[in-house]
Legacy VTK file of the C-alpha trace (Angstrom):
# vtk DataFile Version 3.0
C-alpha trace
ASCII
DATASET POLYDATA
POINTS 382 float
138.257 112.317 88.398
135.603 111.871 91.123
137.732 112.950 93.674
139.044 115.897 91.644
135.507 116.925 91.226
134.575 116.737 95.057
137.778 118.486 96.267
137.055 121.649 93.505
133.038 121.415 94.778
134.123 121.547 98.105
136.521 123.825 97.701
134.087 126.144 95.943
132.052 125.628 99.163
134.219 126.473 101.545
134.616 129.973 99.283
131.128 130.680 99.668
130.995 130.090 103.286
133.524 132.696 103.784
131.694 135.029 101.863
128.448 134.437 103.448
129.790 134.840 106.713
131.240 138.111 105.921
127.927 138.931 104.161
126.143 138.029 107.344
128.301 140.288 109.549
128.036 143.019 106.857
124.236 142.367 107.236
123.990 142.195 110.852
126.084 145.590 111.430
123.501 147.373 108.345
120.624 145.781 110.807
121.817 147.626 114.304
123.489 150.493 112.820
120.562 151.669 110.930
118.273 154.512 112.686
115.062 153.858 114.144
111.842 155.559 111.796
111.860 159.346 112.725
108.077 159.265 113.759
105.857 162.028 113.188
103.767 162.405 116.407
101.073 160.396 115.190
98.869 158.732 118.019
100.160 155.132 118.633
97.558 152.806 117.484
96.187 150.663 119.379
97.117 146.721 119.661
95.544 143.630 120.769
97.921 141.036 121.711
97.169 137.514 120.908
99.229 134.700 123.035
98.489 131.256 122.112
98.684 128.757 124.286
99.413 125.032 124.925
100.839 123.746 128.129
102.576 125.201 130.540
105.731 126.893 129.707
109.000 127.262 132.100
108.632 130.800 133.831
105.391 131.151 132.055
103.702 134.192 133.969
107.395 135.947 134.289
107.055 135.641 129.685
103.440 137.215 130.592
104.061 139.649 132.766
106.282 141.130 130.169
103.549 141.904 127.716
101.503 143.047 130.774
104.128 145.919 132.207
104.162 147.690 128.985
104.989 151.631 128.996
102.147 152.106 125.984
98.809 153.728 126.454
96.352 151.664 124.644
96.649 148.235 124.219
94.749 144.627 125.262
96.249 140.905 125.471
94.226 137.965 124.513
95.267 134.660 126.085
93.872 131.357 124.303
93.723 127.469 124.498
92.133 125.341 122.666
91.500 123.132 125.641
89.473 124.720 128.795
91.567 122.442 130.935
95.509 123.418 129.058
97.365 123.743 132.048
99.054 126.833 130.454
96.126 128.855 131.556
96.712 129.228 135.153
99.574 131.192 134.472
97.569 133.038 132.058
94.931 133.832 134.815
97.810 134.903 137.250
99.009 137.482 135.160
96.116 138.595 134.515
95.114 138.771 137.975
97.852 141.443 138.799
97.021 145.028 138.273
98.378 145.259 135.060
97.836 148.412 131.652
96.545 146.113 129.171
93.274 145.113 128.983
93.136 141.690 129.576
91.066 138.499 128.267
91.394 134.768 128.210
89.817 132.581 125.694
89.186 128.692 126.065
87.811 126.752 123.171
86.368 127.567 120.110
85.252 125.771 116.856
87.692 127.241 114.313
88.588 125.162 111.584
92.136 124.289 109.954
94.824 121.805 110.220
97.613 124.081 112.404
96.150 123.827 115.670
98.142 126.573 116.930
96.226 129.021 114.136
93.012 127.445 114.927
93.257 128.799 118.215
94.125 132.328 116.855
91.106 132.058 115.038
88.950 131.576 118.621
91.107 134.845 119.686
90.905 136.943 116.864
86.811 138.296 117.611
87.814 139.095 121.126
90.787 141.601 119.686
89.185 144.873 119.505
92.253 147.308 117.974
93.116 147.400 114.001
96.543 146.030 114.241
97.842 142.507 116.295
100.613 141.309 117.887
101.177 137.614 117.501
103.498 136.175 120.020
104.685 133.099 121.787
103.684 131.839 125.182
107.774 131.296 125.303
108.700 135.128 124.888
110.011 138.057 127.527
110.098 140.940 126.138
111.136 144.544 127.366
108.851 147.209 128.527
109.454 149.893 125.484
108.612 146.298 123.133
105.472 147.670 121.813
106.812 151.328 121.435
109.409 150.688 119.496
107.616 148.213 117.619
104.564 150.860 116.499
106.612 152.840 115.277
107.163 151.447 112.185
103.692 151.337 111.627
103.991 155.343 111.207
104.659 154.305 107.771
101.558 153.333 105.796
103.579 151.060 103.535
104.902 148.306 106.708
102.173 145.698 107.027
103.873 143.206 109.083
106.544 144.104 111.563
108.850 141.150 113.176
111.554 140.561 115.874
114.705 139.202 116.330
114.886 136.875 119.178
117.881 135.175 121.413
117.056 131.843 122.982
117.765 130.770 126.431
117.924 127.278 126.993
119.352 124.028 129.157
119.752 120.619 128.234
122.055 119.601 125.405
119.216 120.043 122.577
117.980 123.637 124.532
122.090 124.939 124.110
122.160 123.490 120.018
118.906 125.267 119.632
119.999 128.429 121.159
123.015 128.536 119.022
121.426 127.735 116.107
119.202 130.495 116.377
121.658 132.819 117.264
124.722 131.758 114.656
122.573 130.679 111.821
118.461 131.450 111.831
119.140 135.161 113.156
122.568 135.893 110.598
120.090 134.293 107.790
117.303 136.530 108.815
119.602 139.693 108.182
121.142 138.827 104.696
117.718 138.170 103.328
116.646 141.618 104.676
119.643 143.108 103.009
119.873 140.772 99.762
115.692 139.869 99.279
113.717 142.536 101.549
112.177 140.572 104.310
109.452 137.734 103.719
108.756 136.019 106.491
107.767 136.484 110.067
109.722 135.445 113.041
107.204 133.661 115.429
108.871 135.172 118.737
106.567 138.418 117.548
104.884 139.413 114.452
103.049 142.829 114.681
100.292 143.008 111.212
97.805 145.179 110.612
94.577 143.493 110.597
93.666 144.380 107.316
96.495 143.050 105.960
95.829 139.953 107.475
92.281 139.864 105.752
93.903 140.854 102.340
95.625 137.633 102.859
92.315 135.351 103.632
92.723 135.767 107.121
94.003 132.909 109.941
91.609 131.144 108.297
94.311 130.868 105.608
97.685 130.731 107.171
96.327 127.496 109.240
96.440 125.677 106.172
100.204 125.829 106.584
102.432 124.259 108.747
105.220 127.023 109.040
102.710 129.811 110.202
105.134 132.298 111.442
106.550 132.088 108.022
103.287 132.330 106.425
102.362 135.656 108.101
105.113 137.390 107.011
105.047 135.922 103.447
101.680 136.090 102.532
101.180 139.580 102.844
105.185 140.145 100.981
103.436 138.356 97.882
100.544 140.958 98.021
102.568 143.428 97.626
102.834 144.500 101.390
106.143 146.033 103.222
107.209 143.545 105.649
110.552 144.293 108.343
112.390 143.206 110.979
112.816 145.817 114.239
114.548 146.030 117.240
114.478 145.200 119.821
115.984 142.054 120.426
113.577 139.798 122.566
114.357 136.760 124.519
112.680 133.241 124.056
112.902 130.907 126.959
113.233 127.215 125.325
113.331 126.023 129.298
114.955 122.458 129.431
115.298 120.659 125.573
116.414 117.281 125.165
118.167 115.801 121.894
115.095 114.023 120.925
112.845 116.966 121.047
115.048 119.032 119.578
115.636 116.848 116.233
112.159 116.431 115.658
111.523 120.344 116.320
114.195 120.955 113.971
112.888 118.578 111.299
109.470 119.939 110.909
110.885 123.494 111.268
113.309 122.345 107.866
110.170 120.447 106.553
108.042 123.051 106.777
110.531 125.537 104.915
111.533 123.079 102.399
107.814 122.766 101.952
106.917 126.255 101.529
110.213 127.927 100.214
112.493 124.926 98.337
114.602 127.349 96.546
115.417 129.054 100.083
116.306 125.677 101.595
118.848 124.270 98.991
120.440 127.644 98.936
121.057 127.219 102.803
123.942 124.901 101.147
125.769 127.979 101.390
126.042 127.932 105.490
127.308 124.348 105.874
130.947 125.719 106.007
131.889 123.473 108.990
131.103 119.693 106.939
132.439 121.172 103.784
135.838 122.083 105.633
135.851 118.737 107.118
135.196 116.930 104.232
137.652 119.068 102.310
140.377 117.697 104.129
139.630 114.375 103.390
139.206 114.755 99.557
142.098 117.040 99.781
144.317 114.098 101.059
145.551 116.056 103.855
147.072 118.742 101.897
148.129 121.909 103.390
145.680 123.889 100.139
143.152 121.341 101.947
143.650 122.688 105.876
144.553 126.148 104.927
141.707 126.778 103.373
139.030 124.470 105.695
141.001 125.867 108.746
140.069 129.490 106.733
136.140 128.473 106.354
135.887 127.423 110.049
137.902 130.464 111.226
135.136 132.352 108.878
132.421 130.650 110.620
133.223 131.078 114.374
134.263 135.230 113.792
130.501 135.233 112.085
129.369 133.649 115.358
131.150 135.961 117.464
130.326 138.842 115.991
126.275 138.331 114.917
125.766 135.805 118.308
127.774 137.380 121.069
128.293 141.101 120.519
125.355 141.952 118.060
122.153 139.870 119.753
124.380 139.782 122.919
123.566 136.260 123.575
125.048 134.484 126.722
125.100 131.057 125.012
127.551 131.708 122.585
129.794 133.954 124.723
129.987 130.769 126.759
130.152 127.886 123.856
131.190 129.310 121.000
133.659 126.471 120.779
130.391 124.254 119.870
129.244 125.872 117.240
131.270 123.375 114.893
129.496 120.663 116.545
126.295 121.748 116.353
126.814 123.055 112.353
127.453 119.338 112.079
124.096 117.400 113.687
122.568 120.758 111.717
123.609 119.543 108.558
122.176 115.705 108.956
119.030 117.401 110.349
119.215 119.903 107.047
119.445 117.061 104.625
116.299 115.071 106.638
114.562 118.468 105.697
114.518 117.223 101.971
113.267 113.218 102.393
109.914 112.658 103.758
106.635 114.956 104.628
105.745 113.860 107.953
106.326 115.724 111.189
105.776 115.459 115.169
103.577 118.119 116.241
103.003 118.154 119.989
102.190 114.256 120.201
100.454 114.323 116.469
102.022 113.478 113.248
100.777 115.759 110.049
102.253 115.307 106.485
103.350 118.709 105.160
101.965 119.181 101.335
103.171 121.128 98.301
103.835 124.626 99.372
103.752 123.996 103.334
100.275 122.936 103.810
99.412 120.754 106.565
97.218 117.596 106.750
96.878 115.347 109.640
98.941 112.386 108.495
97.439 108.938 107.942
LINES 1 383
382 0 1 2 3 4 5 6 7 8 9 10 11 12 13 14 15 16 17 18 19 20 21 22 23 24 25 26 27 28 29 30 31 32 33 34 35 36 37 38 39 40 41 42 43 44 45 46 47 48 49 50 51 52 53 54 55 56 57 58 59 60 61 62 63 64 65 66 67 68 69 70 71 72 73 74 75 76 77 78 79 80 81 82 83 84 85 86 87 88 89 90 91 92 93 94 95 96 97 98 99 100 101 102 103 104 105 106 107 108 109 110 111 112 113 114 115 116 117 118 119 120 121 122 123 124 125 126 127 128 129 130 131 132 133 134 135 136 137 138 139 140 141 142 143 144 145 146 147 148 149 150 151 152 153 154 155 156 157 158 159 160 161 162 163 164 165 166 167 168 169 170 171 172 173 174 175 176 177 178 179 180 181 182 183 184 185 186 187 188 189 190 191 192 193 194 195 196 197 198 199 200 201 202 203 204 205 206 207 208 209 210 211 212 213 214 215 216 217 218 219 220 221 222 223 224 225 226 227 228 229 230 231 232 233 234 235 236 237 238 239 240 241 242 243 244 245 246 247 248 249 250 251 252 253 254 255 256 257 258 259 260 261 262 263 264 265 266 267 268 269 270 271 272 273 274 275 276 277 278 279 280 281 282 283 284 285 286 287 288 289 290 291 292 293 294 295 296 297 298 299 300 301 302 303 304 305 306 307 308 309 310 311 312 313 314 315 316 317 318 319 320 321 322 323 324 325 326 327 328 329 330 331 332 333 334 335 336 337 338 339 340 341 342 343 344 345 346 347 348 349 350 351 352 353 354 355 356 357 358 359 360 361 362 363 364 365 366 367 368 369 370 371 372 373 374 375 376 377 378 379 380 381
């Protein structure tokens, strides 16, 4: 009876993975097909650019000088560590250094309080951003030169609070390539079926464009570094007030640099953490995209039957054409033009590293440990 019971779950499973995957290519097309806002000559507003920093990142001042060549009249970046001796800051200074359209400032130190140290040091930036609406983004992001453009825009609509990106990552190592195809086959198709199935709620961290008084509706950074998932947070937050939140083109590119297997699980566990933590529904229904382990273990409880590989060999088959299609042609992302044939692999360390997501609270944060609370709140761990 047990057995019967796993092979009609599993079965069921496999099901749902094929529909999901066509959802997410049904999603993904909706995404790029659908027309940029129509704009009605309004002045661009102005933006202040915060980029947080901590250490220094591969190709730093190359992700810097991207923010720093854009084609948009009025706009500032605000560089920030929380230590005046992070090494990240000398490539924050080059940039700067180089003639350049932004207004440019960088911040060391500061006394803001909260457990996410990357929001604390948001909170030292924030009083030296002088334009109504901010642009949180990585130290680890390249962006194009129309970025802020095409971003604004959206802002033409008084309803959008929060504007995000999707992002392809570019990275070497064995844990850099399973991150970048995670991203690509997985986080990014996710991103676009909530937009079509939920509305978006939740910010991507590779950029989050909000209009500052949104952010205060919310309580502020002051509030979101009470959380550990913070790019989640900022999009979140100001969906449960009742704010328009979206995700906008273009596609921008997040250099991981050189990732190994170690770093990678434990970035992956306090990213699931974090979610589990904030959004628990959302994580168990991410049940739904573990096609690849429920087609393997299929064929086991299926005794080798050819129902059992037809329909596993169907799920996978499902899987990779989802990859294709959202990875390689839609986000036109080099890493799974060339390894596509991974993906399997990689759904399967995913799926260990999904089910660590629901046992324990503690994470690895940049050499600290924090225990992540009821609802995604952060504490420094014991």
């Amino acid at each position: 009876m047990a057995v019967v019971i796993a092979r009609t779950a599993l079965s069921i499973l496999c099901v749902g993975g094929i529909v999901y995957a066509a959802l997410a290519v049904f999603a993904a097309r909706d995404f790029f097909s659908a027309a940029p806002p129509a704009g009605a000559g309004a002045p661009p507003p102005g933006i202040s650019i915060l980029k947080p920093i901590r250490g220094a990142e591969a190709d730093a001042e190359e992700n810097f000088r991207s923010f720093c060549d854009q084609d948009y009249p009025d706009y500032q970046i605000v560089f920030g560590a929380l230590d005046p001796g992070d090494a990240g800051l000398a490539a924050a200074r080059l940039a700067a250094a180089r003639p350049s359209r932004a207004e440019i400032a960088v911040v060391a130190g500061g006394d803001a309080a909260g457990a996410n140290p990357k929001v604390r040091n948001l909170s030292n930036m924030e009083p030296h951003a002088r334009h109504a609406v901010l642009l949180v983004s990585d130290s680890d992001v390249r962006v194009p030169p129309d970025y802020l453009k095409r971003m604004a825009a959206w802002l033409e609509d008084p309803a959008v609070a929060v504007v995000t990106s999707p992002y392809r990552s570019r990275g070497s190592g064995a844990g850099g390539l399973l991150q970048a195809l995670g991203n690509a086959t997985e986080l990014q198709p996710s991103a676009f079926v909530a937009r079509k199935v939920e509305g978006v709620r939740f910010g991507l961290g590779a950029g989050i464009l909000i209009r500052r008084e949104a952010l205060a509706e919310i309580g502020g950074f002051a509030e979101v570094s009470r959380f550990l998932a913070d790019d989640l947070m900022l999009g979140l937050l100001p969906a449960r007030a009742g704010r328009r939140v979206v995700i906008a083109l273009p596609v921008i590119d997040h250099e991981l640099g050189r990732v190994g297997l170690a770093a990678f699980a434990r970035r992956q566990i306090r990213w699931n953490r974090g979610i589990f933590a904030a959004r628990p529904a959302g994580y168990a229904g991410l049940l739904w995209t573990q096609t690849t382990v429920a087609a393997i273990l299929l064929v086991a409880a299926a005794g080798g039957s050819a129902f059992g590989w037809v329909l596993a060999a169907a799920a996978i088959g499902a899987r990779l054409a989802m990859a294709w299609q959202v990875g390689a042609r839609e986000l036109e992302d080099p890493s799974v033009r060339k390894w596509i044939l991974l993906v399997p692999l990689r759904d399967v360390v995913a799926f260990g590293l999904w089910i660590a997501g629901f046992f324990g609270r503690t994470v690895e944060w940049r050499g600290r440990r924090y225990r992540v609370n009821r609802g995604g709140r952060l504490a420094a761990a014991e």
